[in-house]
C-alpha positions as CSV (number, residue, x, y, z in Angstrom):
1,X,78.9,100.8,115.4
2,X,80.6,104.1,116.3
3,X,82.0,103.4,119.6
4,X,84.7,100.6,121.2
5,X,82.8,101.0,124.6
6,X,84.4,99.1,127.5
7,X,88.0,99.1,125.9
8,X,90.6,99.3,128.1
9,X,94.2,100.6,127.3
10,X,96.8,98.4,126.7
11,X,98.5,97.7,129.9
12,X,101.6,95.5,130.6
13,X,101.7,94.1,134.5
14,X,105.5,93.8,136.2
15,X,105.1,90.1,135.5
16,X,104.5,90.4,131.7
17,X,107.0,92.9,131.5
18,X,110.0,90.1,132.8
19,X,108.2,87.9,130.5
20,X,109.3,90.4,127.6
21,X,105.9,91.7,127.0
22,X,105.7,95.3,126.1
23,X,103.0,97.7,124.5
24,X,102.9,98.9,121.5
25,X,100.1,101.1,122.0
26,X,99.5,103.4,124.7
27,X,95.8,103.6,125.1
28,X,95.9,107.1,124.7
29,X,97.7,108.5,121.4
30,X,99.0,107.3,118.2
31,X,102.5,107.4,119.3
32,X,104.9,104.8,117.4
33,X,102.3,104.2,115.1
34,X,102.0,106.1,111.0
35,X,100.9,105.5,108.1
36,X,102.0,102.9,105.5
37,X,104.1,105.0,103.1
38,X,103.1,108.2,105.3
39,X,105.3,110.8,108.2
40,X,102.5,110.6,110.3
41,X,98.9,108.5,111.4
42,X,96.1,109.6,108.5
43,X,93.5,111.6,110.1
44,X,90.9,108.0,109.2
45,X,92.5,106.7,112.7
46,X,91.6,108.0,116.2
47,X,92.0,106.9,119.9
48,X,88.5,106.7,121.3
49,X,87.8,104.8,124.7
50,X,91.5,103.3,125.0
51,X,91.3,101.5,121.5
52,X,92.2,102.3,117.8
53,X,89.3,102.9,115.9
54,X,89.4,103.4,112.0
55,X,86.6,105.6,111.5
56,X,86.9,106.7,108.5
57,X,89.0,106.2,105.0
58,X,92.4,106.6,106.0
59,X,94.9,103.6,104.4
60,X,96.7,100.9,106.4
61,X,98.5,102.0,109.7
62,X,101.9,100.8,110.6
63,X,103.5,100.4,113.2
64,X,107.0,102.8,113.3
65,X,108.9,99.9,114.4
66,X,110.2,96.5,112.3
67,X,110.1,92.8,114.1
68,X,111.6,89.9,112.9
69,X,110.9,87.0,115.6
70,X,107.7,88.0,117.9
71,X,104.7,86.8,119.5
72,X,101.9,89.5,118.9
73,X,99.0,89.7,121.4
74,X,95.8,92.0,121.3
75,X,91.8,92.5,120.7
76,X,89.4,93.3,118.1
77,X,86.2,94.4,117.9
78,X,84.5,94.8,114.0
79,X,81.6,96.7,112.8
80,X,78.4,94.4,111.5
81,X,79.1,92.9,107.9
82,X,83.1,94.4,108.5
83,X,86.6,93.2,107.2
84,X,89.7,94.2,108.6
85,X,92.8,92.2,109.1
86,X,96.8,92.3,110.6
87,X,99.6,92.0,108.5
88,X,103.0,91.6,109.5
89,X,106.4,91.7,108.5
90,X,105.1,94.3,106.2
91,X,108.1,95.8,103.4
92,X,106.8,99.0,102.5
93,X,108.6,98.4,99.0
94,X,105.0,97.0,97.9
95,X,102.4,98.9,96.4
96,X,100.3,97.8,99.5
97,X,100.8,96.0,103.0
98,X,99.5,93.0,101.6
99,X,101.8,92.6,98.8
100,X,104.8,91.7,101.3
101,X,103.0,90.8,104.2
102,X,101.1,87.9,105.6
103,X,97.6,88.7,107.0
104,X,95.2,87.3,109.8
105,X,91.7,88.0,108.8
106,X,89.9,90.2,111.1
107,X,85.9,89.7,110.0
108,X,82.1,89.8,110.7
109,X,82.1,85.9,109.1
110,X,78.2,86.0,109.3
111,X,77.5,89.0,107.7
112,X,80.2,90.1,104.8
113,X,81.0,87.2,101.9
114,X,84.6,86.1,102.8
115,X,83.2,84.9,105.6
116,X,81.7,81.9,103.5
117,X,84.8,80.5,103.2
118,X,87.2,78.8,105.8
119,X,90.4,80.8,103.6
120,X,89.1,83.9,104.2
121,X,87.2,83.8,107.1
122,X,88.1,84.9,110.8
123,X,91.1,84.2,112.4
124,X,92.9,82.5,108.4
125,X,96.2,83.3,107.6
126,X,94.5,84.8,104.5
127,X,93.7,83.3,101.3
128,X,96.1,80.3,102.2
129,X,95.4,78.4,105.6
130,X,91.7,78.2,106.3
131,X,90.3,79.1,109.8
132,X,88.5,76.3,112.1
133,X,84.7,77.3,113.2
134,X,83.5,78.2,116.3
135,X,86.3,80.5,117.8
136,X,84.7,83.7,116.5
137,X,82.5,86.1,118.6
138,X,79.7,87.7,118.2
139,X,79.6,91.6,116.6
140,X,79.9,93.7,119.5
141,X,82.1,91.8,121.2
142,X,86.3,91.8,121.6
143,X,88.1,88.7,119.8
144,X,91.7,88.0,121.7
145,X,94.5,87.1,119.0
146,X,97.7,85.8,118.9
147,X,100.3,85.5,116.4
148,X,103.4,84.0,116.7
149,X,106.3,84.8,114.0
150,X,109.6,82.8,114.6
151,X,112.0,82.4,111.8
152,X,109.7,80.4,108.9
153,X,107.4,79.3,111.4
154,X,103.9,81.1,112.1
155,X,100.8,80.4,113.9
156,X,97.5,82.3,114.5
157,X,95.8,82.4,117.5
158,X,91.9,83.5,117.9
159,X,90.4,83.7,121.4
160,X,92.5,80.6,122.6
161,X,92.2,78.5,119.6
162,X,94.5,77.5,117.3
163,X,94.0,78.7,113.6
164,X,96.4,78.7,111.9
165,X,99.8,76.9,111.5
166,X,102.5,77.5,108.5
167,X,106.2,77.2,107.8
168,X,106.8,79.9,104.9
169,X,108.8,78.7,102.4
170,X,108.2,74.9,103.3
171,X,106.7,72.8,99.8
172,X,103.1,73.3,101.4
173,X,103.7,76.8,101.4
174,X,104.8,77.4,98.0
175,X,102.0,75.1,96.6
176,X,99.7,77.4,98.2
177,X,101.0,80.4,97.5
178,X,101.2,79.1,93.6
179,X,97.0,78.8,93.5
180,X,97.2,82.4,94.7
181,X,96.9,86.2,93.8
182,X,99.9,86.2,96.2
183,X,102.1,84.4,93.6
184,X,102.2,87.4,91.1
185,X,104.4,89.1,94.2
186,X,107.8,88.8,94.5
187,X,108.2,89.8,97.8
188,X,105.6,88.5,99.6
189,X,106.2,86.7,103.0
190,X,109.9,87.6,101.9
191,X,111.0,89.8,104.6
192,X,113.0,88.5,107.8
193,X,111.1,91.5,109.9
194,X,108.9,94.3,109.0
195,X,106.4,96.3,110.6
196,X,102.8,95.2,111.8
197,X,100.2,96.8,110.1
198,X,96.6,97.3,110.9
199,X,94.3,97.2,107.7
200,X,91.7,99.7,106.7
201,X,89.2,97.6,104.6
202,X,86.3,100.3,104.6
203,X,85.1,99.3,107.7
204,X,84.9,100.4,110.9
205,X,87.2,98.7,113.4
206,X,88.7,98.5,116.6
207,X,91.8,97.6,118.4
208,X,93.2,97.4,121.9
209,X,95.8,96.1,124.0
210,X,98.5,96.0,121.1
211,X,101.5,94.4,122.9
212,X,104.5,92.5,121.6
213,X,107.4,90.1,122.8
214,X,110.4,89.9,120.9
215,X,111.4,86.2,120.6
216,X,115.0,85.1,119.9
């Protein structure tokens, strides 16, 4: 896959704009987006057909901003066999983005291996909250997300369905976190705010109408 064909850019109407909606990516440039630990976007990252395509290596990107309390909104489209994912409240005081911040699996669940497994497949809040089947569309195709941060409380959304649903911190939590790499990190899901972060896992990847609302 080489192209996000059909993508639109990420447009807010008047009505989601008094709802508190706004973009985070223009559809046409990198602007308010770098990378993690970098000035500016790594050269891996372009802007082809409205959406944000890693196309070659090129490390996490970031967004320039921090958000504590937000509902996140946008699409995906992965290459066949692909991993990607979103992190957020991202710290860059970790070796990588996934040291401080949580991540929502973006992935081709029939074709790579961590799709075998509900943790890691689709839609998880990785490695700890498996994903529910039969949200996930086909290669070739844009996925809709949601994720909703708001004080301890997180949910993932994928195309309308709920998959995910956490308190961080909460004993449920911290006994998953224990049977985890994550446990070995300090300052993992630590951070009050942070910055979203869109992963590079190898793979091509696309991404689209990136808008945000702040929440209280």
């Amino acid at each position: 896959m080489s192209s996000a064909s059909g993508a639109a850019s990420s447009s807010v109407t008047l009505g989601d704009s008094a709802a508190g909606w706004r973009p985070l990516f223009d559809g046409q440039t990198l602007a308010g987006w770098r990378g993690y630990k970098e000035q500016g976007p790594p050269a891996g990252w372009a802007v082809k057909n409205g959406a944000i395509v890693r196309e070659a290596e090129a490390g996490d990107l970031i967004t320039e901003e921090t958000f504590g309390n937000f509902e996140l909104s946008l699409e995906w489209m992965i290459s066949k066999g692909g991993n990607s994912g979103i992190l957020y409240r991202v710290s860059e005081e970790g070796e990588k983005t996934y040291v401080t911040g949580p991540e929502m699996q973006v992935l081709d669940d029939e074709k790579h291996v961590d799709g075998k497994s509900p943790l890691t497949s689709a839609g998880a809040l990785y490695g700890l909250y498996p994903a529910p089947r039969g949200a996930l569309k086909p290669v070739g195709e844009w996925n809709a997300i949601r994720i909703v941060a708001n004080g301890d409380h997180v949910e993932h959304w994928l195309n309308g369905v709920k998959m995910a649903d956490a308190e961080i911190g909460s004993p449920d939590w911290n006994q998953r976190v224990a049977g985890t790499k994550f446990a070995v990190w300090p300052g993992y899901a630590k951070a009050a705010r942070g910055h979203i972060a869109l992963q590079d896992h190898g793979d091509w990847v696309a991404f689209r109408n990136i808008r945000i609302r702040v929440l209280p």
